[in-house]
BALO-74910 format. One record per residue (C-alpha): y, z, x; residue number from 1. Coordinates in Angstrom, 1 decimal, decimal comma, m for minus. Example, Ala and Ser with C-alpha at 12.3 -4.5 7.8 and 13.67 -1.06 7.14 Angstrom:
BEGIN
<r yy="m4,5" zz="7,8" xx="12,3" pos="1"/>
<r yy="m1,1" zz="7,1" xx="13,7" pos="2"/>
//
This chain:
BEGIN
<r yy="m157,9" zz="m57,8" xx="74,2" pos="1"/>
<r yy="m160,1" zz="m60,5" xx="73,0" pos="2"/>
<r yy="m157,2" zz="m62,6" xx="71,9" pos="3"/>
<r yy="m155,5" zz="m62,5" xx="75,3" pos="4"/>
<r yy="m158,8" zz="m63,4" xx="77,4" pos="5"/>
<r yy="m159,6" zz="m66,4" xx="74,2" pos="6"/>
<r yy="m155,6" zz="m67,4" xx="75,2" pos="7"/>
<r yy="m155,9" zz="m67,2" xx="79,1" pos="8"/>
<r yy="m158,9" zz="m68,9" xx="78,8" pos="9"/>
<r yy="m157,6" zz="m71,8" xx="77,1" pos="10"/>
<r yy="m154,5" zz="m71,9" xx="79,1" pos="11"/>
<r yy="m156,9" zz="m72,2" xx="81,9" pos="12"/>
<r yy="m159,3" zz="m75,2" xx="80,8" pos="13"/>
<r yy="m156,2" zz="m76,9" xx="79,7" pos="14"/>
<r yy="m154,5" zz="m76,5" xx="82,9" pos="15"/>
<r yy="m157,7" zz="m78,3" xx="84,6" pos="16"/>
<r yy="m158,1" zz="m81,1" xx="82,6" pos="17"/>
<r yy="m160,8" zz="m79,9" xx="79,9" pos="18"/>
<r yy="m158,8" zz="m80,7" xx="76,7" pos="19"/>
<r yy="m161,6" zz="m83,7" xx="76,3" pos="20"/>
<r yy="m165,0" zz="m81,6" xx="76,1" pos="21"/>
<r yy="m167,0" zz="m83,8" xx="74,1" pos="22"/>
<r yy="m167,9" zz="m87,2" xx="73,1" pos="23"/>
<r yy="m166,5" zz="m86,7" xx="69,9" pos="24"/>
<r yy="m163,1" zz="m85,7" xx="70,8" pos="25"/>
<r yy="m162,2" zz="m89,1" xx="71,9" pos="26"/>
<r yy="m160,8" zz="m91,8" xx="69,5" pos="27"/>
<r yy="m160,7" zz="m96,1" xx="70,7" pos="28"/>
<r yy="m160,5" zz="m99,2" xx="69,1" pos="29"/>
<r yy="m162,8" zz="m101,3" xx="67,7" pos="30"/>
<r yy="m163,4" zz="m105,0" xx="68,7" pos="31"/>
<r yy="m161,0" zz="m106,1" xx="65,9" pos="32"/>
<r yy="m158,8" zz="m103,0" xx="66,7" pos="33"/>
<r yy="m159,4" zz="m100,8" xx="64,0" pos="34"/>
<r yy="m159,4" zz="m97,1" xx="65,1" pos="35"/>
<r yy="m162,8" zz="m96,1" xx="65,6" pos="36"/>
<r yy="m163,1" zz="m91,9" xx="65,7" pos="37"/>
<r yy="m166,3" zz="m91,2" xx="68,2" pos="38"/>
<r yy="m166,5" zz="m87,9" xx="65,8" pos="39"/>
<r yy="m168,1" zz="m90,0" xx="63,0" pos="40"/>
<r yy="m171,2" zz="m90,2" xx="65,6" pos="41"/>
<r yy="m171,9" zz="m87,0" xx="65,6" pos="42"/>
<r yy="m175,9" zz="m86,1" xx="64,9" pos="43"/>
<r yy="m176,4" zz="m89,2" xx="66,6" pos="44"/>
<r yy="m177,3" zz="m89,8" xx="70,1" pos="45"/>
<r yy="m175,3" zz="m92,3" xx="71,6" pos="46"/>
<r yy="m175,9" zz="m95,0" xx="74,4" pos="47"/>
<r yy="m172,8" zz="m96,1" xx="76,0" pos="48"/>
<r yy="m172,3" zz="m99,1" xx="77,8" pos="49"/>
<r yy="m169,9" zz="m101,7" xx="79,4" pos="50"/>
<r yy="m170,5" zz="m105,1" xx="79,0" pos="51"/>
<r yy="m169,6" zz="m108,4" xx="80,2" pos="52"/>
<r yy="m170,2" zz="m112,1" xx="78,8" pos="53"/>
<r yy="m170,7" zz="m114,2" xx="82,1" pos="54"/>
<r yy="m172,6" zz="m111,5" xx="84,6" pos="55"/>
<r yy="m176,0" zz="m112,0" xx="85,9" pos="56"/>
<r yy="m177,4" zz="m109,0" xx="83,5" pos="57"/>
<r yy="m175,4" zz="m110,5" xx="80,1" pos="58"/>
<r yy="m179,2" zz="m111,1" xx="79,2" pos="59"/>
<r yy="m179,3" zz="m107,3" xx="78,5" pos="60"/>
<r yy="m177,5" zz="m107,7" xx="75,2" pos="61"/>
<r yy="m180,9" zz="m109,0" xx="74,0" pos="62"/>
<r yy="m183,0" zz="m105,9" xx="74,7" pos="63"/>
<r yy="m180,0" zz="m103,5" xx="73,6" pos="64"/>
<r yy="m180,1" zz="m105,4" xx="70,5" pos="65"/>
<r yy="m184,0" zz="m105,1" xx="70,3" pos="66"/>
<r yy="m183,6" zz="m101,6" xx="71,6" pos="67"/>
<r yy="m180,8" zz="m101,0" xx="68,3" pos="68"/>
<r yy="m182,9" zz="m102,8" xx="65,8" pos="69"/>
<r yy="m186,0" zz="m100,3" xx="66,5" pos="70"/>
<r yy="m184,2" zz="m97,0" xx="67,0" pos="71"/>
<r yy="m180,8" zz="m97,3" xx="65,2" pos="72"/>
<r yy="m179,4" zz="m95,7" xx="62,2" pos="73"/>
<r yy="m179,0" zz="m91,9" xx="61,6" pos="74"/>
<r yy="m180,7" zz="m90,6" xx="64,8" pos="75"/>
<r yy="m179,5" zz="m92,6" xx="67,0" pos="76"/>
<r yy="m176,6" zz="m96,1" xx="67,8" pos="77"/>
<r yy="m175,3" zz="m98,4" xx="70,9" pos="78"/>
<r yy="m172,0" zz="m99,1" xx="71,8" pos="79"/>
<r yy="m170,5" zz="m101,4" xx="73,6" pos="80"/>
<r yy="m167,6" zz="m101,7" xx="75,7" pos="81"/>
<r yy="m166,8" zz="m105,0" xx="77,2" pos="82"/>
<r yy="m164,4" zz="m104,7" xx="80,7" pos="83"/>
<r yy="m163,3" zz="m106,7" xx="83,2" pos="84"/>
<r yy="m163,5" zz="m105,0" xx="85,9" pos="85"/>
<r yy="m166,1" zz="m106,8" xx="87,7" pos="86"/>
<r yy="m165,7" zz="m109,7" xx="89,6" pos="87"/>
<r yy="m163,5" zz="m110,6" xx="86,4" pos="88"/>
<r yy="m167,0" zz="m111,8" xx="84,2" pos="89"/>
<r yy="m165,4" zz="m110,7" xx="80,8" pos="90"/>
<r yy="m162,7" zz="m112,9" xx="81,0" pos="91"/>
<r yy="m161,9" zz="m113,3" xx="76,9" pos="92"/>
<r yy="m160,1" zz="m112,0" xx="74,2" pos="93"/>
<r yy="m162,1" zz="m109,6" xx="71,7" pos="94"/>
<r yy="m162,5" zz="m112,6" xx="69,2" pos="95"/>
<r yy="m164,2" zz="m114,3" xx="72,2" pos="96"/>
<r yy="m166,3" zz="m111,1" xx="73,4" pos="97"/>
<r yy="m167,5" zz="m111,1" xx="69,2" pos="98"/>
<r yy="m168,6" zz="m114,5" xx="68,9" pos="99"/>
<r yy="m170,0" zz="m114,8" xx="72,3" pos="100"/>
<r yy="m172,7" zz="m111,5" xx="71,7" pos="101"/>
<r yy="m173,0" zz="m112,8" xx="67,7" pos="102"/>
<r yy="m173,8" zz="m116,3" xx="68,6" pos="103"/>
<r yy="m175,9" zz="m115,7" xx="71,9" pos="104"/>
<r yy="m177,6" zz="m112,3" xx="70,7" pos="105"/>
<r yy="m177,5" zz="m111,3" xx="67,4" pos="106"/>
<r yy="m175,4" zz="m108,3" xx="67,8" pos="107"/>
<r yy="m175,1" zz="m106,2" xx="65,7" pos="108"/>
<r yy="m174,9" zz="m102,9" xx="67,2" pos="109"/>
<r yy="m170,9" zz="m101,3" xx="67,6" pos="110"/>
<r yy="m168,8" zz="m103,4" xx="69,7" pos="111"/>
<r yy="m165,1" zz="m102,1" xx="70,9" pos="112"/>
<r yy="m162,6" zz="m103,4" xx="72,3" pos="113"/>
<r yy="m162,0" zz="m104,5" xx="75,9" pos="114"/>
<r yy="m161,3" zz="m101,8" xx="78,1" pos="115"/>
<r yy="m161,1" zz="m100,6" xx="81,9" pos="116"/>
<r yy="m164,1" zz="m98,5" xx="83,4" pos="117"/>
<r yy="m162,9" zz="m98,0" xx="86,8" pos="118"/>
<r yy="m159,5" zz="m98,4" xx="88,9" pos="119"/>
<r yy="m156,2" zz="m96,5" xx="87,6" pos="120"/>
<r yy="m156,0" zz="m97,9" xx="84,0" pos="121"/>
<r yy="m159,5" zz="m96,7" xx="83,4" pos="122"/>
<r yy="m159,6" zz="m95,3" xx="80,0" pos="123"/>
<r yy="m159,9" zz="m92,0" xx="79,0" pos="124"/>
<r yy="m163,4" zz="m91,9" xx="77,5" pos="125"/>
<r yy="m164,9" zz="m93,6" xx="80,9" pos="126"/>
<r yy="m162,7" zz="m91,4" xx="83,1" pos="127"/>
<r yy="m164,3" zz="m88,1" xx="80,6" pos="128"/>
<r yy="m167,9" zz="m90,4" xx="81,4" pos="129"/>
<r yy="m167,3" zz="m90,2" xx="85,2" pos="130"/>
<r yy="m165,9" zz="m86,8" xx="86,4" pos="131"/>
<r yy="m168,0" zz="m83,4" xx="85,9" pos="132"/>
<r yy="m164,6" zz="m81,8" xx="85,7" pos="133"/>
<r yy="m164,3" zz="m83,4" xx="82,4" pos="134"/>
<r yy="m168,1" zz="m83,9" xx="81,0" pos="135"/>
<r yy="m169,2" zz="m80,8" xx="82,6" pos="136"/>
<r yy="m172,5" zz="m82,2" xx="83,7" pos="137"/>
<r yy="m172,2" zz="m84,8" xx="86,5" pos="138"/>
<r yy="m169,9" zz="m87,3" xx="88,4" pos="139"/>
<r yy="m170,4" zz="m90,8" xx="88,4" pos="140"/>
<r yy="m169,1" zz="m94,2" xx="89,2" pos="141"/>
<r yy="m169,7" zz="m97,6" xx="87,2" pos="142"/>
<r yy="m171,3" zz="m99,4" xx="89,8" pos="143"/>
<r yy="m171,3" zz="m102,8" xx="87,8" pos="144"/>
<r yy="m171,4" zz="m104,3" xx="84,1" pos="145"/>
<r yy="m174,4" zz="m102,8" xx="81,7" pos="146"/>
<r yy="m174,0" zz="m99,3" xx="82,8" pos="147"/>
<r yy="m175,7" zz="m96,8" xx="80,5" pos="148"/>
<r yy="m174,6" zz="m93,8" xx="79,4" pos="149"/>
<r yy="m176,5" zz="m91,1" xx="77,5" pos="150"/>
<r yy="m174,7" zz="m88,6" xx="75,2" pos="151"/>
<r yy="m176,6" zz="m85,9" xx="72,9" pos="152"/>
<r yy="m176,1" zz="m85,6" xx="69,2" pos="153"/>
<r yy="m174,0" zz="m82,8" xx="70,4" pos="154"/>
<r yy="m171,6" zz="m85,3" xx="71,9" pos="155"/>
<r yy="m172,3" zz="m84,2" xx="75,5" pos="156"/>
<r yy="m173,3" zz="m86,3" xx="78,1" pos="157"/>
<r yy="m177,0" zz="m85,9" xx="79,1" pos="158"/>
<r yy="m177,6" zz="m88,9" xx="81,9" pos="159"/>
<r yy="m176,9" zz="m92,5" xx="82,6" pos="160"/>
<r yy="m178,5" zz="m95,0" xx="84,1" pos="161"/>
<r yy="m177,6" zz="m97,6" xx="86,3" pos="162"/>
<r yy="m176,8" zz="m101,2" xx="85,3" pos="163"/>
<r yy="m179,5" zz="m102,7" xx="86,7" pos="164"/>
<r yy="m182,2" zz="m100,3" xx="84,0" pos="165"/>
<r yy="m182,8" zz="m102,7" xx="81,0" pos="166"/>
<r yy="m182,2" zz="m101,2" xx="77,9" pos="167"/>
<r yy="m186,3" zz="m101,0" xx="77,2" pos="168"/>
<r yy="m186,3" zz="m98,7" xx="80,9" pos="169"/>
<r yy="m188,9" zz="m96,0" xx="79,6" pos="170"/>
<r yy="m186,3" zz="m93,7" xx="80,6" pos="171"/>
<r yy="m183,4" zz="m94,7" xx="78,2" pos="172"/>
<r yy="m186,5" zz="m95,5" xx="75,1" pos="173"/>
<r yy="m188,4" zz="m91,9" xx="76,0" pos="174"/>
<r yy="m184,6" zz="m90,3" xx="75,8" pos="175"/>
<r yy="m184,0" zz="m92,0" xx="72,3" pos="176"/>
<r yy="m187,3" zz="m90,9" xx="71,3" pos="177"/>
<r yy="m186,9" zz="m87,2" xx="72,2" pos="178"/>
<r yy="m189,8" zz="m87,4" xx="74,5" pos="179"/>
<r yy="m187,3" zz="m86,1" xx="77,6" pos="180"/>
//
């Protein structure tokens, strides 16, 4: 009996859409597009992110960077994932998108590769980001570049904040701290 409710109940989450239930699950390319498997994160919490080179809140690779040079290592990383998708201000290549956040900010913190965070080629992990069907905690939509994400050491997500919360927001540095 248990092995027929463990295989209808598999049947069933796959049939909805829940064959993504963590962080970890997903694999995406780095900036130089080398495989990177999210699974190699986990025991870390993880701040998520979509950037962009010429918006209005490109500055916030600075305090992410700040924010990664405190609080980074074991417990805890950034990553970054440059898109397009607004008003078309990440315009270059990943060579570009490297130099540009090496040069201009020192960083150093995971970047990947250019992706889509919104529209019908959004990628998998952002569309598993998004929709409570998938994440299991909340629906969401990337308003604009510098969105933050939140996922647990666990590899679930916990929050995010909007683009406009710098990096140093007490709520994203309390979070990383374990103080909420």
């Amino acid at each position: 009996m248990k092995r027929l409710t463990f295989l209808f109940t598999f049947l069933f989450l796959s049939a909805i859409g829940f064959s993504q239930t963590s962080f970890h699950d997903f694999k995406v390319q780095d900036i130089e597009g080398a495989e990177f498997d999210l699974s190699q994160l986990k025991g870390k919490k993880v701040l998520v992110v979509n950037t962009a080179s010429k918006c209005g809140l490109t500055p916030q690779y600075e305090l992410l960077q700040k924010l990664y040079d405190e609080y980074g290592g074991d417990e805890f990383t950034i990553i970054g994932f440059p898109a397009n998708n607004f008003n078309e201000q990440e315009p270059g290549s990943n060579d570009e998108i490297a130099e540009f956040c090496e040069r201009n900010y020192g960083v150093t913190f995971p970047m990947m590769s250019k992706i889509s965070v919104k529209g019908d080629d959004m990628h998998p992990l952002y569309q598993w980001l998004t929709q409570k069907e998938k994440n299991g905690v909340s629906d969401s939509e990337v308003g604009w570049n510098f969105q933050k994400y939140m996922i647990d050491a666990e590899g679930h997500l916990v929050d995010y904040a909007e683009p406009r919360t710098k990096p140093d927001d007490p709520k994203i540095v309390n979070w990383v701290k374990g103080d909420s």
